[in-house]
CHARMM internal coordinates of N, CA and C (Angstrom, degrees):
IC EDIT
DIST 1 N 1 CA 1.4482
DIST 1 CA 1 C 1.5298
ANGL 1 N 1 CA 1 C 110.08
DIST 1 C 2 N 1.2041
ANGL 1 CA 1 C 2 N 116.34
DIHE 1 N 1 CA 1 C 2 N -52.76
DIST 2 N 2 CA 1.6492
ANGL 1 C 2 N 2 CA 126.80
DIHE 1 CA 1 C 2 N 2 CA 167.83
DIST 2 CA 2 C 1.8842
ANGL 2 N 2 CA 2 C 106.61
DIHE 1 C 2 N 2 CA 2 C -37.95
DIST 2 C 3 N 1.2288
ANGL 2 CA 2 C 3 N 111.15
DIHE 2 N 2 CA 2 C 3 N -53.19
DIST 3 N 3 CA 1.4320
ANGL 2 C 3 N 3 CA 90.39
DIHE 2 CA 2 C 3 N 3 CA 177.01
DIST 3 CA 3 C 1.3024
ANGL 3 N 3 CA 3 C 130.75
DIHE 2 C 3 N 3 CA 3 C -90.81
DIST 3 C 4 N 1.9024
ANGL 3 CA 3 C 4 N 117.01
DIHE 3 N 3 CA 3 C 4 N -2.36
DIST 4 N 4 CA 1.2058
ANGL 3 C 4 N 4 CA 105.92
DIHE 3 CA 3 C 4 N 4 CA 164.84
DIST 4 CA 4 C 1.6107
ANGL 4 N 4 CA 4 C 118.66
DIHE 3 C 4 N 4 CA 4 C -59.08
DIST 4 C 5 N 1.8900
ANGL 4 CA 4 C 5 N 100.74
DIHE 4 N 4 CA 4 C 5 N -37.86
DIST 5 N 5 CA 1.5732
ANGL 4 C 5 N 5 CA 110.88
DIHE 4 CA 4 C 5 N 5 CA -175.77
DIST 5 CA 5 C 1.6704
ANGL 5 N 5 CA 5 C 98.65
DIHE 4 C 5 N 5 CA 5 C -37.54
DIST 5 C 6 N 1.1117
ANGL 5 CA 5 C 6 N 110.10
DIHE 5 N 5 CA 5 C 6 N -56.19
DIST 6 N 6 CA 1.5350
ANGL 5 C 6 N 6 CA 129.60
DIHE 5 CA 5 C 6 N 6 CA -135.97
DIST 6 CA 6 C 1.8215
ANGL 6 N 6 CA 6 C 95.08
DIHE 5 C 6 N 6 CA 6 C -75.86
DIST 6 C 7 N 1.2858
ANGL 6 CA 6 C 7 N 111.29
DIHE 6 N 6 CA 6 C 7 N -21.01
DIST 7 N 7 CA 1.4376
ANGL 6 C 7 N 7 CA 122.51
DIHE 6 CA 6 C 7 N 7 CA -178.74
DIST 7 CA 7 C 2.0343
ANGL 7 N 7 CA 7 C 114.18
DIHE 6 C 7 N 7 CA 7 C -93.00
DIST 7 C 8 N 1.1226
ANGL 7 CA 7 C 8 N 83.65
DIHE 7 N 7 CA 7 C 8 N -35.84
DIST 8 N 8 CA 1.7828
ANGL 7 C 8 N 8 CA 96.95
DIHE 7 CA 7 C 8 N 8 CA 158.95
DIST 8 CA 8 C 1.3644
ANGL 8 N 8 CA 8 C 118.72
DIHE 7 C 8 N 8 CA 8 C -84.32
DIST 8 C 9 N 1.1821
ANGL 8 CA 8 C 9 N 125.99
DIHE 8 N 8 CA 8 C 9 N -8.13
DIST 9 N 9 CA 1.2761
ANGL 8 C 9 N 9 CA 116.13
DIHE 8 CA 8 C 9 N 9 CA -163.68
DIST 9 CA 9 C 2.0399
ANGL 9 N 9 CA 9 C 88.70
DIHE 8 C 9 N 9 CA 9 C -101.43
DIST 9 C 10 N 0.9993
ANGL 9 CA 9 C 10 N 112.83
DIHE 9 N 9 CA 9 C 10 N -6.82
DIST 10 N 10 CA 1.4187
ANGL 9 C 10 N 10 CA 126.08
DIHE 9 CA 9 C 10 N 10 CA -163.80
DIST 10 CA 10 C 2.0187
ANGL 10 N 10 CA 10 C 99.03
DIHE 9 C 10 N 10 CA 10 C -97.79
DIST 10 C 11 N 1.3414
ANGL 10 CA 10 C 11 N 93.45
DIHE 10 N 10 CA 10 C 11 N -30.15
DIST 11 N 11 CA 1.9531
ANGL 10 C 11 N 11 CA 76.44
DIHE 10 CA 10 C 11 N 11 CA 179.95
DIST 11 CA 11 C 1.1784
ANGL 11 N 11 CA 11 C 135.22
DIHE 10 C 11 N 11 CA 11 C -65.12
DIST 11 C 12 N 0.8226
ANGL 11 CA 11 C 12 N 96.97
DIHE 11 N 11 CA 11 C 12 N -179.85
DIST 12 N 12 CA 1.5228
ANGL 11 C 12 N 12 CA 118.56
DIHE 11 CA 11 C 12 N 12 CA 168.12
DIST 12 CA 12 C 1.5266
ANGL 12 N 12 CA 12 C 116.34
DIHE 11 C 12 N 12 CA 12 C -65.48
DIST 12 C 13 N 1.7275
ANGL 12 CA 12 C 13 N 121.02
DIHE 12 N 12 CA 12 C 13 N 109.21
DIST 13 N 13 CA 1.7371
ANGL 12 C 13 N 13 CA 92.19
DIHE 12 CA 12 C 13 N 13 CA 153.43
DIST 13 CA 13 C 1.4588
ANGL 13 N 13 CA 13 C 121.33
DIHE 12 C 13 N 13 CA 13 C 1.63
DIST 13 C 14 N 1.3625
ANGL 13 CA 13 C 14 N 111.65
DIHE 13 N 13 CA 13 C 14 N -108.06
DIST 14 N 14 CA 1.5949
ANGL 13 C 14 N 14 CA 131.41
DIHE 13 CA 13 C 14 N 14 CA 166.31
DIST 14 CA 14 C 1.4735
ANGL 14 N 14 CA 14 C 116.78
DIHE 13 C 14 N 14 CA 14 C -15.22
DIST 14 C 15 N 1.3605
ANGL 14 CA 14 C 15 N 126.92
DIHE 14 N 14 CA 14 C 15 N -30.16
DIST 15 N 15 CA 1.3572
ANGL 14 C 15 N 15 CA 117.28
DIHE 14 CA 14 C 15 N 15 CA -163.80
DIST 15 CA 15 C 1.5388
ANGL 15 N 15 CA 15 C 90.38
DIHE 14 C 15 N 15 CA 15 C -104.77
DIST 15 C 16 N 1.6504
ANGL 15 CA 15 C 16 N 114.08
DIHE 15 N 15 CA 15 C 16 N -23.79
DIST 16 N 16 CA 1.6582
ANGL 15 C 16 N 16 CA 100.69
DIHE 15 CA 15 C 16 N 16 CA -170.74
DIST 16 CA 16 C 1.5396
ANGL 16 N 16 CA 16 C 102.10
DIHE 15 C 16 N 16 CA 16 C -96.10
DIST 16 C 17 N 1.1885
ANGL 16 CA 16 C 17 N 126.23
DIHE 16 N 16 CA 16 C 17 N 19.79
DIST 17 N 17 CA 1.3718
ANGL 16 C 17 N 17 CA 113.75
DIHE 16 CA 16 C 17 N 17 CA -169.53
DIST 17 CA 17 C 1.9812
ANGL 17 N 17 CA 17 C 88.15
DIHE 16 C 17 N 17 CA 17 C -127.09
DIST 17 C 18 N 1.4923
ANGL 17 CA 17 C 18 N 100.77
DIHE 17 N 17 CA 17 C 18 N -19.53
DIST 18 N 18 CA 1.7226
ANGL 17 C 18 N 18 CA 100.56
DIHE 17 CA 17 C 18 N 18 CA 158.89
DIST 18 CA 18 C 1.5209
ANGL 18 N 18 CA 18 C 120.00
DIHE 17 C 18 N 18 CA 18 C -82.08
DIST 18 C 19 N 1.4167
ANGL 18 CA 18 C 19 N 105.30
DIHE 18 N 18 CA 18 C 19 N -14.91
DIST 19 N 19 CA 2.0968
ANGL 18 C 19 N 19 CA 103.44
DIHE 18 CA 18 C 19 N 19 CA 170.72
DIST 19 CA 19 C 1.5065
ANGL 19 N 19 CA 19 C 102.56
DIHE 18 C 19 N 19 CA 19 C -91.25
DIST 19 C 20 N 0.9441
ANGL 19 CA 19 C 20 N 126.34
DIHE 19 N 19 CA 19 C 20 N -2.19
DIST 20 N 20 CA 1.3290
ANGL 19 C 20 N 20 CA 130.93
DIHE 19 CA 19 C 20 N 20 CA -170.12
DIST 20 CA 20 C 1.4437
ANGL 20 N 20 CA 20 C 110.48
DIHE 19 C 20 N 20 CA 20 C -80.27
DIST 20 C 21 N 1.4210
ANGL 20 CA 20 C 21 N 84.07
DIHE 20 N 20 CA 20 C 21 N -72.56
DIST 21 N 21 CA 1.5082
ANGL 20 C 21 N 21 CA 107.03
DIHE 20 CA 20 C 21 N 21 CA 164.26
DIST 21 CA 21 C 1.6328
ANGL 21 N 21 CA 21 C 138.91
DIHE 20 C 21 N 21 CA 21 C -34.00
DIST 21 C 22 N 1.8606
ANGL 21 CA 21 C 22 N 87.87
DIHE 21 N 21 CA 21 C 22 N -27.58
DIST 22 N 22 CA 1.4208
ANGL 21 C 22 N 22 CA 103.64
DIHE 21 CA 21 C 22 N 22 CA -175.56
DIST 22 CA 22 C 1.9905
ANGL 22 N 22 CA 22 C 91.76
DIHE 21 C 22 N 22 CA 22 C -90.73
DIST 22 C 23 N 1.2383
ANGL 22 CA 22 C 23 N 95.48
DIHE 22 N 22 CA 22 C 23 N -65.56
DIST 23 N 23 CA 1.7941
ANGL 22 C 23 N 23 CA 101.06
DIHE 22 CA 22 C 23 N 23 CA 177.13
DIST 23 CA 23 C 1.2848
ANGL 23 N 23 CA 23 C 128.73
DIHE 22 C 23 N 23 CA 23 C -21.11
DIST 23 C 24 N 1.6947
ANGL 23 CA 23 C 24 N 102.68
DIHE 23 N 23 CA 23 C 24 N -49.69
DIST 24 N 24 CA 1.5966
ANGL 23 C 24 N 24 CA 106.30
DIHE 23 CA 23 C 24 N 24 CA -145.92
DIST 24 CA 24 C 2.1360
ANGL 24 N 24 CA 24 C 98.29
DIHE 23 C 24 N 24 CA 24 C -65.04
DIST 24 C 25 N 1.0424
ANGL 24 CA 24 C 25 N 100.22
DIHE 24 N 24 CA 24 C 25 N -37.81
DIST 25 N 25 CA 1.7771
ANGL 24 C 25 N 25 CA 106.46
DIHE 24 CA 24 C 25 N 25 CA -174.68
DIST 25 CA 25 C 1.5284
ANGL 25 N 25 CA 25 C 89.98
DIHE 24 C 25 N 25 CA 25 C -71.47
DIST 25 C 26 N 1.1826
ANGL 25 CA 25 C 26 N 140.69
DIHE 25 N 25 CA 25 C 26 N -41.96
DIST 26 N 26 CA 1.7159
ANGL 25 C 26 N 26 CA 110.79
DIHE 25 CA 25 C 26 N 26 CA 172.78
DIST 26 CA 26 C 1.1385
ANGL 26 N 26 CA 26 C 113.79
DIHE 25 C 26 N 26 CA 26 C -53.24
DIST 26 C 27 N 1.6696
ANGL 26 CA 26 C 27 N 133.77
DIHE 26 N 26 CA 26 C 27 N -39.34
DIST 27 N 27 CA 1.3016
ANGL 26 C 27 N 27 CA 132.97
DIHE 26 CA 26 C 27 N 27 CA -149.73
DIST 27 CA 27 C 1.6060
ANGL 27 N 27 CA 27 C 103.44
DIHE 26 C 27 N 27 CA 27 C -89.52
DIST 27 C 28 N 1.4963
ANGL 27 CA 27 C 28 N 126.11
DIHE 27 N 27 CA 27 C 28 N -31.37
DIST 28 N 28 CA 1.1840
ANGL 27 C 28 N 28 CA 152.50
DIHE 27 CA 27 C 28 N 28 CA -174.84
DIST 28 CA 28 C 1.7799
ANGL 28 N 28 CA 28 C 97.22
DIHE 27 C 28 N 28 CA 28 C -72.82
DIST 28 C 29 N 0.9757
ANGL 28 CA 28 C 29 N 110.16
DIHE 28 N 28 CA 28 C 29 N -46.56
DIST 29 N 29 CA 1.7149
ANGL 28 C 29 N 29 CA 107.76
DIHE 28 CA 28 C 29 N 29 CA -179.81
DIST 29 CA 29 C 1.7272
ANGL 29 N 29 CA 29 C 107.47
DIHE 28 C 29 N 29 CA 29 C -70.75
DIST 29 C 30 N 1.2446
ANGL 29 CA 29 C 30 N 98.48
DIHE 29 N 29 CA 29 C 30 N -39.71
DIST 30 N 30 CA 1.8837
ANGL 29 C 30 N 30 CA 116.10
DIHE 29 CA 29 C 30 N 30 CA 173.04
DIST 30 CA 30 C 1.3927
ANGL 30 N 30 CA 30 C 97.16
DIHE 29 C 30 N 30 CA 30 C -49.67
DIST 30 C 31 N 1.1991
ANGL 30 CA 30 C 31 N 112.06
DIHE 30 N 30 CA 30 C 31 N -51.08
DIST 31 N 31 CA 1.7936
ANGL 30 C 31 N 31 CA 99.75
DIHE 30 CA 30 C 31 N 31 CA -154.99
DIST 31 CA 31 C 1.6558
ANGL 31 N 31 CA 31 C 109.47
DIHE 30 C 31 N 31 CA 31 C -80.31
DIST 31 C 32 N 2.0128
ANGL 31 CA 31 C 32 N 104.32
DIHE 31 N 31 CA 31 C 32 N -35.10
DIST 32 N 32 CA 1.2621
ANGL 31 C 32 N 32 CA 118.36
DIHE 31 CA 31 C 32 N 32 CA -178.03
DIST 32 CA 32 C 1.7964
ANGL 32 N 32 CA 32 C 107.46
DIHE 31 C 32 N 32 CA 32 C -41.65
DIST 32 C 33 N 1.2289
ANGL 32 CA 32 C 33 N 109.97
DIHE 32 N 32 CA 32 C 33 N -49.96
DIST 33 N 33 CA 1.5944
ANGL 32 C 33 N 33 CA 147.62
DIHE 32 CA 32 C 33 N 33 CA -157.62
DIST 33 CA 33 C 1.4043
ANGL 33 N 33 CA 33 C 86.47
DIHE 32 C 33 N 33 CA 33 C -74.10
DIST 33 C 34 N 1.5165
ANGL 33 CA 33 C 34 N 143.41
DIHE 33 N 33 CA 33 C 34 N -61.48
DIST 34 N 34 CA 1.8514
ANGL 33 C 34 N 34 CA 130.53
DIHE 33 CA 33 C 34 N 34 CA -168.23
DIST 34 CA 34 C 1.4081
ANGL 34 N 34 CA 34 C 82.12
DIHE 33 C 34 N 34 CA 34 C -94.17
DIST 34 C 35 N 1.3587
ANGL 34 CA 34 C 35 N 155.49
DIHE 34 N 34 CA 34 C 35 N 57.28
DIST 35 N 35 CA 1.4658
ANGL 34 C 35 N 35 CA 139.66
DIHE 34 CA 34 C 35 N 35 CA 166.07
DIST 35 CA 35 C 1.7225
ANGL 35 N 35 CA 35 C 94.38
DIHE 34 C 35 N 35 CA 35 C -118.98
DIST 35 C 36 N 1.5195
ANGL 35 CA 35 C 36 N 94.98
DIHE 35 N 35 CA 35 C 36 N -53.22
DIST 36 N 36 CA 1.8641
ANGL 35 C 36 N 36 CA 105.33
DIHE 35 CA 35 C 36 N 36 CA 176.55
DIST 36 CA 36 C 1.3819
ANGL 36 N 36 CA 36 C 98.83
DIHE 35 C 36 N 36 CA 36 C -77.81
DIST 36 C 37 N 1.3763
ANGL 36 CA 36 C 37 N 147.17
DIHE 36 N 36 CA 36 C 37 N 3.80
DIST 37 N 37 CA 1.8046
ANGL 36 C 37 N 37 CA 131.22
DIHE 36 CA 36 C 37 N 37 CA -174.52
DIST 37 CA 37 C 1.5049
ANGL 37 N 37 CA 37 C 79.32
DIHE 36 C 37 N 37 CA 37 C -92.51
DIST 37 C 38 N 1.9476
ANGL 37 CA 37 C 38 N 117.72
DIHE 37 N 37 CA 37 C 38 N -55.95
DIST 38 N 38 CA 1.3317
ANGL 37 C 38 N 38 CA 99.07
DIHE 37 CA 37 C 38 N 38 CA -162.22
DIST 38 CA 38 C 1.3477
ANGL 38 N 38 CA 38 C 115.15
DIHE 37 C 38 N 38 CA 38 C -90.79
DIST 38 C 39 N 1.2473
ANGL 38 CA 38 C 39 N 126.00
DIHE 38 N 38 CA 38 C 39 N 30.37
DIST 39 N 39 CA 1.6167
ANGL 38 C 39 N 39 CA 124.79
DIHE 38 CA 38 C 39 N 39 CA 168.88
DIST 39 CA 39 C 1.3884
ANGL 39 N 39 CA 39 C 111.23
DIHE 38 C 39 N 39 CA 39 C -108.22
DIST 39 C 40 N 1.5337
ANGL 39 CA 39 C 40 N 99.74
DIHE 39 N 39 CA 39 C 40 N -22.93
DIST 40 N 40 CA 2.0346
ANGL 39 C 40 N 40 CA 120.28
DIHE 39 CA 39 C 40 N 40 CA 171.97
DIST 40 CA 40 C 1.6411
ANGL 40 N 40 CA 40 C 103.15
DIHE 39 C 40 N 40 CA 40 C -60.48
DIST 40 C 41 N 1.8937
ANGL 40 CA 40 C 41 N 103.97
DIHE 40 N 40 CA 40 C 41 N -43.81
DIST 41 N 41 CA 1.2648
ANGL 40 C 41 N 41 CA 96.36
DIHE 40 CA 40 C 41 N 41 CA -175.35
DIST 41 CA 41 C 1.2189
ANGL 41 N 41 CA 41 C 124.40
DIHE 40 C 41 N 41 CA 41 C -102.22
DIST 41 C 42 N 1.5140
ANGL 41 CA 41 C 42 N 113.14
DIHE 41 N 41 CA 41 C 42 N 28.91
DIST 42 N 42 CA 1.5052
ANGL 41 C 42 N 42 CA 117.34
DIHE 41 CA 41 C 42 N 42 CA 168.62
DIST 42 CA 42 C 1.4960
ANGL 42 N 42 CA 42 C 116.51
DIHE 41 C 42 N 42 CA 42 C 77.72
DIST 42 C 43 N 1.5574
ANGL 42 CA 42 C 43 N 112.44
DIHE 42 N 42 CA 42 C 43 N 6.65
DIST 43 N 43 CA 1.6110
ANGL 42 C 43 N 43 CA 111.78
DIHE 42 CA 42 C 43 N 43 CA 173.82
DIST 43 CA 43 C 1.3554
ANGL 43 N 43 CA 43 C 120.22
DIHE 42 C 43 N 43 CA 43 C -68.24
DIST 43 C 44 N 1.3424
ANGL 43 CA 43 C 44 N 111.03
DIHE 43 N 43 CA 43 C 44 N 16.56
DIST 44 N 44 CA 1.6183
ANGL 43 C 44 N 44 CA 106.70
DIHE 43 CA 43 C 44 N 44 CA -169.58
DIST 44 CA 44 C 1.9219
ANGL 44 N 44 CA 44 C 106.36
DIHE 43 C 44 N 44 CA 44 C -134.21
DIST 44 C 45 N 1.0812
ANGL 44 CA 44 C 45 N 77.80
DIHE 44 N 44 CA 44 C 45 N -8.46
DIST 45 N 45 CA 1.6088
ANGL 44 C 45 N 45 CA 98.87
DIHE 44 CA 44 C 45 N 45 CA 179.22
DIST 45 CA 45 C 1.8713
ANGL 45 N 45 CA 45 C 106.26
DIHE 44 C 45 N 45 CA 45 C -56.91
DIST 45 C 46 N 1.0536
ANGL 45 CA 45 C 46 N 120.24
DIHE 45 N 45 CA 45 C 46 N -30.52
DIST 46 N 46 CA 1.5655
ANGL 45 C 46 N 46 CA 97.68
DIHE 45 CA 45 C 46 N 46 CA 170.88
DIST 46 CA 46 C 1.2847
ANGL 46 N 46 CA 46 C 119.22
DIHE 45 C 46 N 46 CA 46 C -117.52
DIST 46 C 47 N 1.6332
ANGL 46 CA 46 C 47 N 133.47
DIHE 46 N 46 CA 46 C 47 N 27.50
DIST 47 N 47 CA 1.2410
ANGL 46 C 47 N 47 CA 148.68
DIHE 46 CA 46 C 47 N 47 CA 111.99
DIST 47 CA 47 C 0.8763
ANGL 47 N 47 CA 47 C 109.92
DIHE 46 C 47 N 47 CA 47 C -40.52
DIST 47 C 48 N 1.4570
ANGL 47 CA 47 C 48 N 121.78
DIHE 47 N 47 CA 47 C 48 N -82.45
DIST 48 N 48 CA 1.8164
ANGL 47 C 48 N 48 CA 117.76
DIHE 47 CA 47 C 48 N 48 CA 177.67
DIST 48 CA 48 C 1.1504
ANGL 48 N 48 CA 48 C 126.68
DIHE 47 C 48 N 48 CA 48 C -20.96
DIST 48 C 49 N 1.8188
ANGL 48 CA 48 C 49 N 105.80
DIHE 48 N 48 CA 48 C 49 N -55.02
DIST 49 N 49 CA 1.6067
ANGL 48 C 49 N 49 CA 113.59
DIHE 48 CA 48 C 49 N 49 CA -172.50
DIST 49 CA 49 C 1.6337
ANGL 49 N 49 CA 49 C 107.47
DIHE 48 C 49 N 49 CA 49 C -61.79
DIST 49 C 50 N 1.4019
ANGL 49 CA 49 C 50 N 102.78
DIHE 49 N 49 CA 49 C 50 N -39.20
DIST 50 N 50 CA 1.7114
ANGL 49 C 50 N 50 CA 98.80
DIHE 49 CA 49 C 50 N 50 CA -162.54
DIST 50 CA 50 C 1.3503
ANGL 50 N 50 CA 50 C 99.05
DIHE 49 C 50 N 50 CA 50 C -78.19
DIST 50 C 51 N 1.3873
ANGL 50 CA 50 C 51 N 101.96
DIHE 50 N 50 CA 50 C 51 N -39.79
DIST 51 N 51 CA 2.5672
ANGL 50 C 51 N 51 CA 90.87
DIHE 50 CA 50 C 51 N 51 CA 170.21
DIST 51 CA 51 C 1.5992
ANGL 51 N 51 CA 51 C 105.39
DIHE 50 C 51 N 51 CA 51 C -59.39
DIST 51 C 52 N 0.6238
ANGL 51 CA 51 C 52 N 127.02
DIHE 51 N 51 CA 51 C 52 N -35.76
DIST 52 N 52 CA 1.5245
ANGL 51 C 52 N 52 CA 119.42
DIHE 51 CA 51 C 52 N 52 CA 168.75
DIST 52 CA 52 C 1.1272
ANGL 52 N 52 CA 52 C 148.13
DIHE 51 C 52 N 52 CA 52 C -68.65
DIST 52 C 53 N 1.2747
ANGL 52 CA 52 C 53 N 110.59
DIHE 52 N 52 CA 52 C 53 N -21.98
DIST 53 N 53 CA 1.1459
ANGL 52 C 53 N 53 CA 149.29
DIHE 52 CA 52 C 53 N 53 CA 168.93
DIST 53 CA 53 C 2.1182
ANGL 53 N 53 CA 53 C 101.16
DIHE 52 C 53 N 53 CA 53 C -76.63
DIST 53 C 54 N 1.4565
ANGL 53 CA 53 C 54 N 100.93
DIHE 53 N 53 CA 53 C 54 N -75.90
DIST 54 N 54 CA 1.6603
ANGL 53 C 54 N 54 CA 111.35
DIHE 53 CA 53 C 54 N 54 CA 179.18
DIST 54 CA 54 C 1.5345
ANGL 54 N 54 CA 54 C 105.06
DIHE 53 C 54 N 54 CA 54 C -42.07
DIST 54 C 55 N 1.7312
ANGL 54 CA 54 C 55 N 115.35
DIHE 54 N 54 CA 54 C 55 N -35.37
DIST 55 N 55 CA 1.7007
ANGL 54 C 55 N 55 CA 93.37
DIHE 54 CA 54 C 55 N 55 CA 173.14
DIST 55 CA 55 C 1.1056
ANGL 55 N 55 CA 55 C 127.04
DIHE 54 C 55 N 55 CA 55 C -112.53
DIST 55 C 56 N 1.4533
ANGL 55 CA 55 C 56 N 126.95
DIHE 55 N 55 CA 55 C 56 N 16.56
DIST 56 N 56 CA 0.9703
ANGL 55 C 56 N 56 CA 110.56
DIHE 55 CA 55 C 56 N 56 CA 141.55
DIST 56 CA 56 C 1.5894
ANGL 56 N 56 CA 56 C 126.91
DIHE 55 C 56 N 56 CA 56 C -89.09
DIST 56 C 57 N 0.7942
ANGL 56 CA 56 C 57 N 123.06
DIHE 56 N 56 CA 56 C 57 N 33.66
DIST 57 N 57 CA 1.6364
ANGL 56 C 57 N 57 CA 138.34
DIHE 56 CA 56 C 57 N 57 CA -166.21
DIST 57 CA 57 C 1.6160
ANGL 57 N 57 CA 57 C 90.68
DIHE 56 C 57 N 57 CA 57 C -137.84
DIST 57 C 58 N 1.8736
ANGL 57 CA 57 C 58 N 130.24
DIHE 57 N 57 CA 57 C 58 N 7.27
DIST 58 N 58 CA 1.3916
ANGL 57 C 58 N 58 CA 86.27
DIHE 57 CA 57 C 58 N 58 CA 171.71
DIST 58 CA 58 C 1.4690
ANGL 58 N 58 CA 58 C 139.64
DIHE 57 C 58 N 58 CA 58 C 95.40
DIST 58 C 59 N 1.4774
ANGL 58 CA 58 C 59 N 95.59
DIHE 58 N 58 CA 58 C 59 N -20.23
DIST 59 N 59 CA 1.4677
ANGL 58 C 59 N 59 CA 119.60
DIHE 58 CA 58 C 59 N 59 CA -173.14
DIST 59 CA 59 C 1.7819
ANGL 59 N 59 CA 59 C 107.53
DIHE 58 C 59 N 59 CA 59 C -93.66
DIST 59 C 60 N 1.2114
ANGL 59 CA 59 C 60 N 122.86
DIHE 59 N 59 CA 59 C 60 N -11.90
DIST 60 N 60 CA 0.9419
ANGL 59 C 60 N 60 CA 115.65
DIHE 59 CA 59 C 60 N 60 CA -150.24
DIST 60 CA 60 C 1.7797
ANGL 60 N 60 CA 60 C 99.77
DIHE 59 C 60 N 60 CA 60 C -106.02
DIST 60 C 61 N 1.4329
ANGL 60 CA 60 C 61 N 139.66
DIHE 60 N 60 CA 60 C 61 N 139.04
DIST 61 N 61 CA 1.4955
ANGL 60 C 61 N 61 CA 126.83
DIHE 60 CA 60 C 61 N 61 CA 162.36
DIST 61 CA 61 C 1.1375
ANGL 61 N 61 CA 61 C 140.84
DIHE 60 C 61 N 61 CA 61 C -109.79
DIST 61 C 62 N 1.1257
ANGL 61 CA 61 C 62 N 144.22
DIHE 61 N 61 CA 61 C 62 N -172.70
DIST 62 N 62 CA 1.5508
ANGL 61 C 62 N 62 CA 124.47
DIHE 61 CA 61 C 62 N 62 CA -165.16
DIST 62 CA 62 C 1.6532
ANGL 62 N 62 CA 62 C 106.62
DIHE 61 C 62 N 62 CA 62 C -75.68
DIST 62 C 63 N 1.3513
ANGL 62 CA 62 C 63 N 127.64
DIHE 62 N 62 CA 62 C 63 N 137.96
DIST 63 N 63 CA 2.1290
ANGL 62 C 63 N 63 CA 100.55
DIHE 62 CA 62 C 63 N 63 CA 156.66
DIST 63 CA 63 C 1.3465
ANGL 63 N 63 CA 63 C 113.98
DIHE 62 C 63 N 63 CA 63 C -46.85
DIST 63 C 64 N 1.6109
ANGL 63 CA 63 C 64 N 148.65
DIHE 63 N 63 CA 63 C 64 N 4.21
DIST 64 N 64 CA 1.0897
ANGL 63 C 64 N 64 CA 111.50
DIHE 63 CA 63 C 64 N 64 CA -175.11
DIST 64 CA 64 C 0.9875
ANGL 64 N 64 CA 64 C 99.48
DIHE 63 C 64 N 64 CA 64 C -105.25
DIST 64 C 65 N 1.5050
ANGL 64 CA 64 C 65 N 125.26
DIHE 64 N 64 CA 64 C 65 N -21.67
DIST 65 N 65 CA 2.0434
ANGL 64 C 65 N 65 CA 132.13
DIHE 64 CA 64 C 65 N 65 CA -172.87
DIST 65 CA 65 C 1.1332
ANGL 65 N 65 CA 65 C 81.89
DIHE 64 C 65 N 65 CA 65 C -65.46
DIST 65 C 66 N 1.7918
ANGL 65 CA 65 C 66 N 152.48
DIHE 65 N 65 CA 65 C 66 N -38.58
DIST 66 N 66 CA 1.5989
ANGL 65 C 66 N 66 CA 133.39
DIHE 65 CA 65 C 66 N 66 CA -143.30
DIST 66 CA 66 C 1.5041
ANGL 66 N 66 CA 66 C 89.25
DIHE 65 C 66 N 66 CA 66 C -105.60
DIST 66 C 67 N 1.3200
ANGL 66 CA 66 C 67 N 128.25
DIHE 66 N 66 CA 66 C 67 N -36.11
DIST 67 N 67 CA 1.5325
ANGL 66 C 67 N 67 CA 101.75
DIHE 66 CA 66 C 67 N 67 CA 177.32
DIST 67 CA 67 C 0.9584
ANGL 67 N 67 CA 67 C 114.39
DIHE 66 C 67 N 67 CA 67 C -112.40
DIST 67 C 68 N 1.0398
ANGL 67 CA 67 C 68 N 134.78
DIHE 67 N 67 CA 67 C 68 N 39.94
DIST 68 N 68 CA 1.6032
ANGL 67 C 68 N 68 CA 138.08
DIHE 67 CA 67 C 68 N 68 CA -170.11
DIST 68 CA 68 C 1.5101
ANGL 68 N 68 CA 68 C 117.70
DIHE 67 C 68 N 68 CA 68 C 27.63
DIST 68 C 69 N 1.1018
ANGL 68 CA 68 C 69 N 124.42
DIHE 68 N 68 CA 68 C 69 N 47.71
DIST 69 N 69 CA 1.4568
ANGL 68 C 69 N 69 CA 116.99
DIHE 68 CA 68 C 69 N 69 CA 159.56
DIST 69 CA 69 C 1.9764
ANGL 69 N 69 CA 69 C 103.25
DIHE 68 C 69 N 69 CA 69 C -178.57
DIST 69 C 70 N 1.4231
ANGL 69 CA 69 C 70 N 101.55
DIHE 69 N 69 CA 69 C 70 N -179.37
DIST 70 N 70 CA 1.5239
ANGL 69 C 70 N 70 CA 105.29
DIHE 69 CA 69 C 70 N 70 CA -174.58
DIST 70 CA 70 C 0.9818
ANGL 70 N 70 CA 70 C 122.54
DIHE 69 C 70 N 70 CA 70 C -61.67
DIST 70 C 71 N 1.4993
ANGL 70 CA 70 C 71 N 138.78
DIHE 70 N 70 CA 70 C 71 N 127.35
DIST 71 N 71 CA 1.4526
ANGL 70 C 71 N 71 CA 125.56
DIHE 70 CA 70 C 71 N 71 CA 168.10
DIST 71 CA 71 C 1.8114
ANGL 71 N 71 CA 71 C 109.62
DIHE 70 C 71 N 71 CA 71 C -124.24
END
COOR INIT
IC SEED 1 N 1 CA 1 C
IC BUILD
């Protein structure tokens, strides 16, 4: 790993924003891939409950009152 750094750390603008380019959709499929392992395994399950919980209780506000503008 130390010498890939050491081989990226050597490009080009242009050449690191072309490995990038190639990377970022491997890393994006990586994350897609542990997002459903930990929603398969229920690690999100009491986030869920408590957002669900906060709106139906009322607690919850629009995104545009929190950032002040349209999203």
């Amino acid at each position: 790993v130390a010498e890939i750094r050491e081989a990226i750390a050597k490009l080009s603008p242009r050449e690191y924003c072309e490995l990038m380019a190639e990377l970022h959709p491997l890393a994006e499929d990586e994350w897609d891939k542990q997002m459903k392992a930990d929603a398969a395994a229920g690690k999100f399950d009491k986030m869920n409950a408590r957002a669900d919980a906060d709106f139906k209780a009322g607690r919850c506000e629009p995104l545009e009152r929190i950032f002040g503008q349209e999203v």
